[in-house]
PDB file of N, CA, C and O in Angstrom:
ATOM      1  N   UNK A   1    -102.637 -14.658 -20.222  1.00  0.00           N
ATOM      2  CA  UNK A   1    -102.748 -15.366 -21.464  1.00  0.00           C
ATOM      3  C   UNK A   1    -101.782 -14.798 -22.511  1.00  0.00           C
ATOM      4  O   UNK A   1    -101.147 -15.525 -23.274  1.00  0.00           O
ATOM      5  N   UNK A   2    -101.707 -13.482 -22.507  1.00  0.00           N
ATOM      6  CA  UNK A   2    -101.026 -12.889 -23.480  1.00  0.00           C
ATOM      7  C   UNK A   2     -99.185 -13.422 -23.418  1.00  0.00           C
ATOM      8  O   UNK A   2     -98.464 -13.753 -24.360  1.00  0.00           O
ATOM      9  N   UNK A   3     -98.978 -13.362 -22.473  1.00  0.00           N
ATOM     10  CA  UNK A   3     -97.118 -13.836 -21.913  1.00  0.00           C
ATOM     11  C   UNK A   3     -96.482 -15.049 -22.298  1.00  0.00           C
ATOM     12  O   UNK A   3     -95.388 -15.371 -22.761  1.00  0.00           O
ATOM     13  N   UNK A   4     -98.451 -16.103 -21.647  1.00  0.00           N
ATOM     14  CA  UNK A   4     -98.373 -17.543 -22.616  1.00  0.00           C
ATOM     15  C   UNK A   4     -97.597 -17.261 -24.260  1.00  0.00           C
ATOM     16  O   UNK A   4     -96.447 -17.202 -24.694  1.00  0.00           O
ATOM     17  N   UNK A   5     -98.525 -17.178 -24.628  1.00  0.00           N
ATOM     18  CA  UNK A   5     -98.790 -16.532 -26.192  1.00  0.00           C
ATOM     19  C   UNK A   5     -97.181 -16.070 -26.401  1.00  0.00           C
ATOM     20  O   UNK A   5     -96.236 -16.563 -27.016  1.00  0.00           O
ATOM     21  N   UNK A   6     -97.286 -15.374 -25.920  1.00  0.00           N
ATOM     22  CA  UNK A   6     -95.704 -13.986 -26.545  1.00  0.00           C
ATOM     23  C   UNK A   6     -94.247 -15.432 -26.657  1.00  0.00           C
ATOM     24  O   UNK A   6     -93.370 -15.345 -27.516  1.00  0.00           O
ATOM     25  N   UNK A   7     -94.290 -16.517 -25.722  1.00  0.00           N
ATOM     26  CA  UNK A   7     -93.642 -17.622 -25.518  1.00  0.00           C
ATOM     27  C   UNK A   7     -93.228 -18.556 -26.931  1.00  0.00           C
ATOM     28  O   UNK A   7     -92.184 -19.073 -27.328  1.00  0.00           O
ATOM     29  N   UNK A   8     -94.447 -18.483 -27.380  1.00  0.00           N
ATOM     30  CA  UNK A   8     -94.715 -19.265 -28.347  1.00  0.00           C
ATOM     31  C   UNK A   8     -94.361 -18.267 -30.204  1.00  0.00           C
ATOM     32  O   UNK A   8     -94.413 -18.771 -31.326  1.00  0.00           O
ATOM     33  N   UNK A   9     -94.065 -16.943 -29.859  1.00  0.00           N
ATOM     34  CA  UNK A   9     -93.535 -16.363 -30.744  1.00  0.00           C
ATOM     35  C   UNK A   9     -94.730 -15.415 -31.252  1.00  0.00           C
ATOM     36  O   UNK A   9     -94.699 -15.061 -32.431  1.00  0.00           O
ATOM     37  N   UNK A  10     -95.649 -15.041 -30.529  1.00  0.00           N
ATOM     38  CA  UNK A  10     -96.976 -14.101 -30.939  1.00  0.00           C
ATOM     39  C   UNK A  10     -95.935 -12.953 -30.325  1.00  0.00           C
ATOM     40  O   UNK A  10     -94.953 -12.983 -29.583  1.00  0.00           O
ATOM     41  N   UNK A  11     -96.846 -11.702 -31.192  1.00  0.00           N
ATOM     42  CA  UNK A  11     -96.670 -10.413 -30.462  1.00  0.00           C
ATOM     43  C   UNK A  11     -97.856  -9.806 -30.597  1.00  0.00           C
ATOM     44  O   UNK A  11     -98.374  -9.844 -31.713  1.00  0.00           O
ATOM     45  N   UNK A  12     -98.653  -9.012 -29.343  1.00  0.00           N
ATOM     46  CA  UNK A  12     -99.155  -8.568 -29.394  1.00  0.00           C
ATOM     47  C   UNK A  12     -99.296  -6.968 -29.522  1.00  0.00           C
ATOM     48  O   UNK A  12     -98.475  -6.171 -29.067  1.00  0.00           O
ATOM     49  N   UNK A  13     -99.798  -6.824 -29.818  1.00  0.00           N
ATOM     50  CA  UNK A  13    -100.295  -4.482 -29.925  1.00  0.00           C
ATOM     51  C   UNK A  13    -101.228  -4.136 -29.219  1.00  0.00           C
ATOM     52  O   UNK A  13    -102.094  -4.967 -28.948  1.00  0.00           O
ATOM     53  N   UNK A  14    -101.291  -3.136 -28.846  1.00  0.00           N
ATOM     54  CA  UNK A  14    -102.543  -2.246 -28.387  1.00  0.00           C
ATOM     55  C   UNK A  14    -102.892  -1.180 -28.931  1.00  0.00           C
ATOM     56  O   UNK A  14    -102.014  -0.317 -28.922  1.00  0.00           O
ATOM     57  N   UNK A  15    -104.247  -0.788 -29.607  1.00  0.00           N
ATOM     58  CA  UNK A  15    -104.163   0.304 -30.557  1.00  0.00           C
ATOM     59  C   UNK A  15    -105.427   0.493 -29.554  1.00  0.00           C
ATOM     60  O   UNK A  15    -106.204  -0.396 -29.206  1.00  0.00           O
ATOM     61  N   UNK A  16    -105.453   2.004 -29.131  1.00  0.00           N
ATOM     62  CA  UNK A  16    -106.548   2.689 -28.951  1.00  0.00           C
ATOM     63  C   UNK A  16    -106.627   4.174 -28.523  1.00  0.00           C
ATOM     64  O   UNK A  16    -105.669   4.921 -28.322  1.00  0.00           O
ATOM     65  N   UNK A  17    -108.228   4.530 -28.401  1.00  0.00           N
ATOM     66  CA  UNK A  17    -108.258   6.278 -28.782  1.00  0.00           C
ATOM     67  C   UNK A  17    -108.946   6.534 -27.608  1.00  0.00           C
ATOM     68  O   UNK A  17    -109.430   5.572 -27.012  1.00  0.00           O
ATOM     69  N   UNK A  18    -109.104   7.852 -27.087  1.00  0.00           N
ATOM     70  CA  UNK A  18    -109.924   8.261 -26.011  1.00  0.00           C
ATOM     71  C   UNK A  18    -109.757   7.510 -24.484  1.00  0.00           C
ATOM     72  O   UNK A  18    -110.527   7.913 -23.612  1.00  0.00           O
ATOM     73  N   UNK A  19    -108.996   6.670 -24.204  1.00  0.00           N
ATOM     74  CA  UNK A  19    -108.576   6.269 -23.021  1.00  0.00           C
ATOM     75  C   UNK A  19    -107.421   6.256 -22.375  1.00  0.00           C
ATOM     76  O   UNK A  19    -106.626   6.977 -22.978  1.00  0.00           O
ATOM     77  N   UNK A  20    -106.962   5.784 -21.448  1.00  0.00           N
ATOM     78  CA  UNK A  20    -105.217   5.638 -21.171  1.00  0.00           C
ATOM     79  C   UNK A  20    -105.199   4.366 -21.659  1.00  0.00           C
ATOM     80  O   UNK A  20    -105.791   3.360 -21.268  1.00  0.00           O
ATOM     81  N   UNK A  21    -104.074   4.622 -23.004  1.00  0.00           N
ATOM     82  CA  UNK A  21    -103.523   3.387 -23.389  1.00  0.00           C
ATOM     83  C   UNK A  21    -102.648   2.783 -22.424  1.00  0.00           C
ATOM     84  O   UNK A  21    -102.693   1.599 -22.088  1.00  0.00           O
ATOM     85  N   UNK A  22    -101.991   3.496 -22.069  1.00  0.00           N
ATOM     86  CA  UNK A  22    -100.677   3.110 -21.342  1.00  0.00           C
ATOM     87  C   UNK A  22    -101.610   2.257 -19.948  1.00  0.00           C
ATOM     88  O   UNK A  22    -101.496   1.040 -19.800  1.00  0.00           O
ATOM     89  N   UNK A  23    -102.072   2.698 -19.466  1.00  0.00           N
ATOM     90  CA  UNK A  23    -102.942   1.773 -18.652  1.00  0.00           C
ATOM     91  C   UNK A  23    -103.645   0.617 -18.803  1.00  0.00           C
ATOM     92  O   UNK A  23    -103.513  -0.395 -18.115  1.00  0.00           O
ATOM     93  N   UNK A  24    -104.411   0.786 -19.736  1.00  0.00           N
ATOM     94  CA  UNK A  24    -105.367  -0.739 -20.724  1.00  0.00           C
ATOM     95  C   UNK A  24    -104.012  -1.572 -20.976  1.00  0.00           C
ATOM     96  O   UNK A  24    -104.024  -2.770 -20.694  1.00  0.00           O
ATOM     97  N   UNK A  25    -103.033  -1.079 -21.412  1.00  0.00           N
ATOM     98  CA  UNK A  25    -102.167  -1.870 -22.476  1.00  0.00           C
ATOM     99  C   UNK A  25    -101.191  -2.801 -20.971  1.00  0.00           C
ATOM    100  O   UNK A  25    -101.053  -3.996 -21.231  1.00  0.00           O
ATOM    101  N   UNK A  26    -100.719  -2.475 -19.897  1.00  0.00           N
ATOM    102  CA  UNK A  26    -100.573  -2.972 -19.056  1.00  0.00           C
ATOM    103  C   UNK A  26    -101.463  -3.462 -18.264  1.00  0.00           C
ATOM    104  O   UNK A  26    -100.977  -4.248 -17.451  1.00  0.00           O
ATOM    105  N   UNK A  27    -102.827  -3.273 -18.160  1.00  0.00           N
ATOM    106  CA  UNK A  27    -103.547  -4.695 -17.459  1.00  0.00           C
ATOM    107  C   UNK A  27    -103.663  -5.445 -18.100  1.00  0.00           C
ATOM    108  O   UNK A  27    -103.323  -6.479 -17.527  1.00  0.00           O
ATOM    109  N   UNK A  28    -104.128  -5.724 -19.562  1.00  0.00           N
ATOM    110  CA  UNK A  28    -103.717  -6.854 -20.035  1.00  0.00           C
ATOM    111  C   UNK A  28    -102.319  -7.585 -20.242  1.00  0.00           C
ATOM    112  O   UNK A  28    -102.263  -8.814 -20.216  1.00  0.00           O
ATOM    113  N   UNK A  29    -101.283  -6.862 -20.431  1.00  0.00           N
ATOM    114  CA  UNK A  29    -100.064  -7.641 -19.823  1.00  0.00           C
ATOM    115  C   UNK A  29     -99.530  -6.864 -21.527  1.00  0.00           C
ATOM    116  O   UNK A  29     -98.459  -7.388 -21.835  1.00  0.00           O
ATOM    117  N   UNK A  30     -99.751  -6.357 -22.060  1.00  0.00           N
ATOM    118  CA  UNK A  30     -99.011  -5.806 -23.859  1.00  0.00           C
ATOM    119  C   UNK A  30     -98.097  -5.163 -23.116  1.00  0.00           C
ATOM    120  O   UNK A  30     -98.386  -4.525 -22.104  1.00  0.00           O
ATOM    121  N   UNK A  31     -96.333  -5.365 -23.819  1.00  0.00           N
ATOM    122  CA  UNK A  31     -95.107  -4.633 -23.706  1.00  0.00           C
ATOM    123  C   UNK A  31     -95.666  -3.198 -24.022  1.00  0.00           C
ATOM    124  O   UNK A  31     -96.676  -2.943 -24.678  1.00  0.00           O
ATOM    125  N   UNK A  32     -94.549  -2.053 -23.245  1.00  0.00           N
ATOM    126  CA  UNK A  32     -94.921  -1.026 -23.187  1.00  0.00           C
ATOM    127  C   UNK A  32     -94.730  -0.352 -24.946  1.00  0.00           C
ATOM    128  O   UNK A  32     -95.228   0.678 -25.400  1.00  0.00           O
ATOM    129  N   UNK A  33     -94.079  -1.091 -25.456  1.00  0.00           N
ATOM    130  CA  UNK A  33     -93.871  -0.221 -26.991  1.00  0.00           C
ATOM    131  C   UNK A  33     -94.548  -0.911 -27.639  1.00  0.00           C
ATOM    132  O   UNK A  33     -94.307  -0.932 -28.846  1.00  0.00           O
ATOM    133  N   UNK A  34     -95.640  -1.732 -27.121  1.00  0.00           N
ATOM    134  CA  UNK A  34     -96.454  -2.573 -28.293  1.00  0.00           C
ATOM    135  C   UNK A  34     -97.716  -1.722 -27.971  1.00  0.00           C
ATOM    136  O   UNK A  34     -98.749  -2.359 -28.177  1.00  0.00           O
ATOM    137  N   UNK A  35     -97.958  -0.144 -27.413  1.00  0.00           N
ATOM    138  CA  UNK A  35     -98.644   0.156 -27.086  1.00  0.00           C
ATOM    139  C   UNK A  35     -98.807   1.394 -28.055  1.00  0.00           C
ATOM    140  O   UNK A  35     -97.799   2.101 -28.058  1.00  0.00           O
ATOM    141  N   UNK A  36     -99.965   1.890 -28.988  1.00  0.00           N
ATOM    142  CA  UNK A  36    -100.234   3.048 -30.115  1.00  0.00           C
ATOM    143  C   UNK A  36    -101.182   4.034 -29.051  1.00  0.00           C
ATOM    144  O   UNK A  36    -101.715   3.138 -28.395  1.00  0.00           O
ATOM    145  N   UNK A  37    -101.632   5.114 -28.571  1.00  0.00           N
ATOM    146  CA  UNK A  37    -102.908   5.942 -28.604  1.00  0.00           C
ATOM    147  C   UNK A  37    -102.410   6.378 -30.273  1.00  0.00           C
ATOM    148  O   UNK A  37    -101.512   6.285 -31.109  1.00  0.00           O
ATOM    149  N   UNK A  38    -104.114   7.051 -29.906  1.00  0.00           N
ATOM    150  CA  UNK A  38    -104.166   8.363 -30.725  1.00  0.00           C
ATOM    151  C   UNK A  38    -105.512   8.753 -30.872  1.00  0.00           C
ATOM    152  O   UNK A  38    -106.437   8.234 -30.247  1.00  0.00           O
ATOM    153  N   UNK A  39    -105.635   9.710 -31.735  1.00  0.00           N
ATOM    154  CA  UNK A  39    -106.844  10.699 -31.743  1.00  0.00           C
ATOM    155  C   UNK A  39    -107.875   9.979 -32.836  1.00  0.00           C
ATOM    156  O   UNK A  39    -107.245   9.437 -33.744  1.00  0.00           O
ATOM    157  N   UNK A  40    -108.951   9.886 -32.920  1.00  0.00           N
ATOM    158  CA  UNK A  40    -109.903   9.880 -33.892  1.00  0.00           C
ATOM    159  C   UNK A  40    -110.065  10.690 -35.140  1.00  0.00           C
ATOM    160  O   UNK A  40    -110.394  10.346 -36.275  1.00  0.00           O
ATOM    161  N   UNK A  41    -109.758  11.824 -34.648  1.00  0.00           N
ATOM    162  CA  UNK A  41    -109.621  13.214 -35.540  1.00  0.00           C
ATOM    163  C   UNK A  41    -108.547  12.828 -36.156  1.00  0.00           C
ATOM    164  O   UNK A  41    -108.147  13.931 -36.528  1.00  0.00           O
ATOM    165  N   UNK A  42    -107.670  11.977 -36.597  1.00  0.00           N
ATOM    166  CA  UNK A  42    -106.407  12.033 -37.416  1.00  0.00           C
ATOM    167  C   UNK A  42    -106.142  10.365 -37.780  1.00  0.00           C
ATOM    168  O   UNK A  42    -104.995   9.920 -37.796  1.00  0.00           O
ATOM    169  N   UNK A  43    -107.123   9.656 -38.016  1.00  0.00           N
ATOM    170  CA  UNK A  43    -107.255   8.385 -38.395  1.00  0.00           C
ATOM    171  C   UNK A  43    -105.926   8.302 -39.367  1.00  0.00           C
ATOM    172  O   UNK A  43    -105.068   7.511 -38.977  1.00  0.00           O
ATOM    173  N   UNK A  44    -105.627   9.079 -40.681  1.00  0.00           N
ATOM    174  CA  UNK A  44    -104.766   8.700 -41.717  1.00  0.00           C
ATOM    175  C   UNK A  44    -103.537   8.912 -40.910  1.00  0.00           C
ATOM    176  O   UNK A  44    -102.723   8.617 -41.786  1.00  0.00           O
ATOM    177  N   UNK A  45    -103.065   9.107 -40.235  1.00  0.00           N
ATOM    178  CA  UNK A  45    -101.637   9.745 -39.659  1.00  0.00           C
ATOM    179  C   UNK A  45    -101.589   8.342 -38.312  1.00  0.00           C
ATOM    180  O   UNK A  45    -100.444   7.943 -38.095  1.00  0.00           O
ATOM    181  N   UNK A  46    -102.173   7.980 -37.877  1.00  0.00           N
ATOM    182  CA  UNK A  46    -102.256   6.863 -37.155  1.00  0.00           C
ATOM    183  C   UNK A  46    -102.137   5.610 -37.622  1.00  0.00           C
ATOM    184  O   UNK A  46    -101.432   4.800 -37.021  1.00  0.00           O
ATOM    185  N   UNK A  47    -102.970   5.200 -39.031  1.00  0.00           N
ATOM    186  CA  UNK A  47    -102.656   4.755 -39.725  1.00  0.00           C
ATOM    187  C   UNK A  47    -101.496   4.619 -40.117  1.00  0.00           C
ATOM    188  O   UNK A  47    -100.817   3.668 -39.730  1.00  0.00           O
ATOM    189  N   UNK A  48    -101.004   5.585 -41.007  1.00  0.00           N
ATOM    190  CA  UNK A  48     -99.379   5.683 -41.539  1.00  0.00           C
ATOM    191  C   UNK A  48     -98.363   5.151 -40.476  1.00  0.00           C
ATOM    192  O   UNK A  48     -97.460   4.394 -40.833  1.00  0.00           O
ATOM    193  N   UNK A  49     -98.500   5.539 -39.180  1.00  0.00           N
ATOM    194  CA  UNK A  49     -97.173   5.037 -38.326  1.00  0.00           C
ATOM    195  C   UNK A  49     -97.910   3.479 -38.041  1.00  0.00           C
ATOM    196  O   UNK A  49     -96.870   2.819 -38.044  1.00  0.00           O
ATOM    197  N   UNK A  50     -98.675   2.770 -37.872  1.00  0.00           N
ATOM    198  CA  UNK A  50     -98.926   1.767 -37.814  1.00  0.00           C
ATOM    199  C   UNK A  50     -98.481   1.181 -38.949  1.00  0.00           C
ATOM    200  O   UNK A  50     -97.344   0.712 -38.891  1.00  0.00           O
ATOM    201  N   UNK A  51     -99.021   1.093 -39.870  1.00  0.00           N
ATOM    202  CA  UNK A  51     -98.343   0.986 -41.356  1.00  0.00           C
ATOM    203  C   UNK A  51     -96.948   0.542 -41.254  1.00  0.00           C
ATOM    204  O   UNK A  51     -96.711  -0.633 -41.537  1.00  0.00           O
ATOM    205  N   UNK A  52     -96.135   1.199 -40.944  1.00  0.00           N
ATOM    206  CA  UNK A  52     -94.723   1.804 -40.939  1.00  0.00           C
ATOM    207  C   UNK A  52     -94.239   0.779 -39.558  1.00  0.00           C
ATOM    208  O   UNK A  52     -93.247   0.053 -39.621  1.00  0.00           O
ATOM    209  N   UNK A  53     -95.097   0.869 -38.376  1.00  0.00           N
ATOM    210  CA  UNK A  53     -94.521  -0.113 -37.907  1.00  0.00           C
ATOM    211  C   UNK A  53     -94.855  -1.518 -38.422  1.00  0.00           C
ATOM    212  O   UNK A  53     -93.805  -1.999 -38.849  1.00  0.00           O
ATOM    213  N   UNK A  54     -95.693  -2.231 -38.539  1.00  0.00           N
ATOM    214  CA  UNK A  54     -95.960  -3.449 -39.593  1.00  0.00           C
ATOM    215  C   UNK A  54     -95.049  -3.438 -40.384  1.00  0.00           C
ATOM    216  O   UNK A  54     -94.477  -4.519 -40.517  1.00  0.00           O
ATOM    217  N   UNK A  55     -94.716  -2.672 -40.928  1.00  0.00           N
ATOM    218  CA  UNK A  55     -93.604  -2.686 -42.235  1.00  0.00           C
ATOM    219  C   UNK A  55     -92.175  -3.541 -41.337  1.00  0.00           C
ATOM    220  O   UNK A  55     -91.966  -4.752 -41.406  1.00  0.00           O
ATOM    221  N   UNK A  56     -91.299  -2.501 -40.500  1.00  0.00           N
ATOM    222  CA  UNK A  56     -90.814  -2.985 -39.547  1.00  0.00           C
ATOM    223  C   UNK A  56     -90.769  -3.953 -39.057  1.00  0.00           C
ATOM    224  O   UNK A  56     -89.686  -4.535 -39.120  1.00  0.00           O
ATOM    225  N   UNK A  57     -91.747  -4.529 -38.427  1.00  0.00           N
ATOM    226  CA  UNK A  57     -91.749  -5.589 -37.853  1.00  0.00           C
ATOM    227  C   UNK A  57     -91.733  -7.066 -38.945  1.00  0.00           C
ATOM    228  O   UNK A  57     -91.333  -8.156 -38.538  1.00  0.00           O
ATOM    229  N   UNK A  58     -92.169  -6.867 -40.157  1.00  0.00           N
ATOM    230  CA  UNK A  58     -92.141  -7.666 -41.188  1.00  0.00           C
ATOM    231  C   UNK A  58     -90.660  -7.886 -41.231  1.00  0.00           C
ATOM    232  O   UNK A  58     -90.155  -8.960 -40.903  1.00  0.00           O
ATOM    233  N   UNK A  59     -89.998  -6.882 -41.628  1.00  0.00           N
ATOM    234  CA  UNK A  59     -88.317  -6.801 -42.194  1.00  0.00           C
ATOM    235  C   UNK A  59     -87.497  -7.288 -40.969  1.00  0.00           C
ATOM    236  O   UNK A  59     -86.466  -7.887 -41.277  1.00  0.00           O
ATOM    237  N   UNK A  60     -87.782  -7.132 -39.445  1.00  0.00           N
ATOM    238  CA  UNK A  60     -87.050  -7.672 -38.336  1.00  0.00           C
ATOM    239  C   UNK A  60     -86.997  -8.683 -38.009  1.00  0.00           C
ATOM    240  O   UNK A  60     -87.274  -9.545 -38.844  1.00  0.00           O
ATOM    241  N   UNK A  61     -86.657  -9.056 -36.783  1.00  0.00           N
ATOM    242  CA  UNK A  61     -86.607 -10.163 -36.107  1.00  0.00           C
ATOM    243  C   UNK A  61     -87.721 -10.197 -35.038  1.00  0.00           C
ATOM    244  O   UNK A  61     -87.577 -10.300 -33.820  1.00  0.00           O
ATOM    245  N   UNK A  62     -88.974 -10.077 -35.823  1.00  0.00           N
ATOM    246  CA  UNK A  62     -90.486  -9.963 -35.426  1.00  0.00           C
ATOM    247  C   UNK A  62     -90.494  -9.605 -34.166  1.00  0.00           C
ATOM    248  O   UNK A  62     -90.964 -10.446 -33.400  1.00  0.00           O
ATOM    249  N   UNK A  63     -90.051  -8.436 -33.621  1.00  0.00           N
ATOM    250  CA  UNK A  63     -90.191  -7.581 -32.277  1.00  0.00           C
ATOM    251  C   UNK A  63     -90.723  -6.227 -32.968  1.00  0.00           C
ATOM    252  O   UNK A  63     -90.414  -5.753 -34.061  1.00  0.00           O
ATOM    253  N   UNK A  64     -91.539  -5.795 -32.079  1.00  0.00           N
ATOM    254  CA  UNK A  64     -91.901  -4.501 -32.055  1.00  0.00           C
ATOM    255  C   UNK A  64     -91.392  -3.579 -31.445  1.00  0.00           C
ATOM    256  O   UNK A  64     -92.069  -2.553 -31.370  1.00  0.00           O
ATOM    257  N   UNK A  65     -90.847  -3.584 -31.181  1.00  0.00           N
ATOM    258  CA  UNK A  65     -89.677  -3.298 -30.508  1.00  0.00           C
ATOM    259  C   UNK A  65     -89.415  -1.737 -30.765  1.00  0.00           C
ATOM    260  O   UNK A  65     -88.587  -1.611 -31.668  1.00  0.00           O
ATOM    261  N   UNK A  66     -89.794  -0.683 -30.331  1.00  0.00           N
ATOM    262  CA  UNK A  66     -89.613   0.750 -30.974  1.00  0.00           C
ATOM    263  C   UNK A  66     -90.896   0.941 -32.083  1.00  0.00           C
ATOM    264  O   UNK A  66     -90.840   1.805 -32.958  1.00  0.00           O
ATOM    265  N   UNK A  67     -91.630   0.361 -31.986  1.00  0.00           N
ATOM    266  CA  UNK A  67     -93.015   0.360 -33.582  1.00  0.00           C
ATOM    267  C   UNK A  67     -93.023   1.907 -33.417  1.00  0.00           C
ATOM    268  O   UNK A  67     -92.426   2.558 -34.274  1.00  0.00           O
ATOM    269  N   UNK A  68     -93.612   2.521 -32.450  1.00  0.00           N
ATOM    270  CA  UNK A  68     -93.876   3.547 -33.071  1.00  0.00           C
ATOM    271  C   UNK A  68     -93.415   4.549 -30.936  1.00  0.00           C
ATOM    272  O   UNK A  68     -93.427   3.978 -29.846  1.00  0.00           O
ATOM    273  N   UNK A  69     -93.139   5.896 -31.204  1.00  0.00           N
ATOM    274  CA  UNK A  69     -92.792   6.928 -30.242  1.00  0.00           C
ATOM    275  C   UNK A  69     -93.897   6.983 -29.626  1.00  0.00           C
ATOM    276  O   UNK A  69     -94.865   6.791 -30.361  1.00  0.00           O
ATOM    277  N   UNK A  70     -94.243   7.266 -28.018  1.00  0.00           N
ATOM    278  CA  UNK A  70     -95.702   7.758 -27.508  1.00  0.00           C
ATOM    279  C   UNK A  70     -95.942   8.576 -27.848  1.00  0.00           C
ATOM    280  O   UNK A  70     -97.105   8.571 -28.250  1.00  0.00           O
ATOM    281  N   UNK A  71     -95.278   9.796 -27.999  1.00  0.00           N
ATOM    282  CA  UNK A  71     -95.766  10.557 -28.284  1.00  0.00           C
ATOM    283  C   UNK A  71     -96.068  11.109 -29.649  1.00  0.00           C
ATOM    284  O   UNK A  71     -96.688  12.166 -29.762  1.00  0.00           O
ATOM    285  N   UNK A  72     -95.627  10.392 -30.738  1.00  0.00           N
ATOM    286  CA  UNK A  72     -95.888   9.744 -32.144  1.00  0.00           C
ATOM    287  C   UNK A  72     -97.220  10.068 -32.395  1.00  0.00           C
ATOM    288  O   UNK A  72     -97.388  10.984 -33.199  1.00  0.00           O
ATOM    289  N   UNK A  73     -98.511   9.389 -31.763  1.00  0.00           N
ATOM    290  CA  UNK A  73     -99.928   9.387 -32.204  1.00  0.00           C
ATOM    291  C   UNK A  73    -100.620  10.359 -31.204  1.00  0.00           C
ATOM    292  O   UNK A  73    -101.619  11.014 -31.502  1.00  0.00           O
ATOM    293  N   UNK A  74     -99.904  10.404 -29.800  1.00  0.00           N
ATOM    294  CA  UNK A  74    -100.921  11.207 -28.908  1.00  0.00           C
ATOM    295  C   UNK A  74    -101.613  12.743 -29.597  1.00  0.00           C
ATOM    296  O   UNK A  74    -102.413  13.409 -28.940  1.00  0.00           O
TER     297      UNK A  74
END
């Protein structure tokens, strides 16, 4: 469903904590850089690079394209 979607000019993200993102974020079919972990313990700093990518992606040519480093939030 998601690939449908991405066709039509959606982009999707994957934001999540305590699991393998990188895993979740490829069974549902999310590009590998549309993919955030991070910790619970550091909500504001996860925030901020999300932030920052939104920002980004506003000012581009609506790709996420680089949003944020893996190892950025881990």
């Amino acid at each position: 469903m998601i690939k449908a979607y991405e066709t039509e000019g959606w982009t999707f993200l994957y934001l999540g904590a305590d699991h393998d993102v990188w895993a979740a974020g490829e069974e549902l079919g999310v590009a590998e850089h549309n993919r955030i972990t991070f910790l619970k313990d550091d909500l504001n700093q996860t925030f901020e690079c999300l932030s920052a990518a939104t920002a980004r992606y506003r000012r581009s040519d609506r790709s996420f394209n680089g949003a944020a480093e893996p190892d950025t939030l881990s």
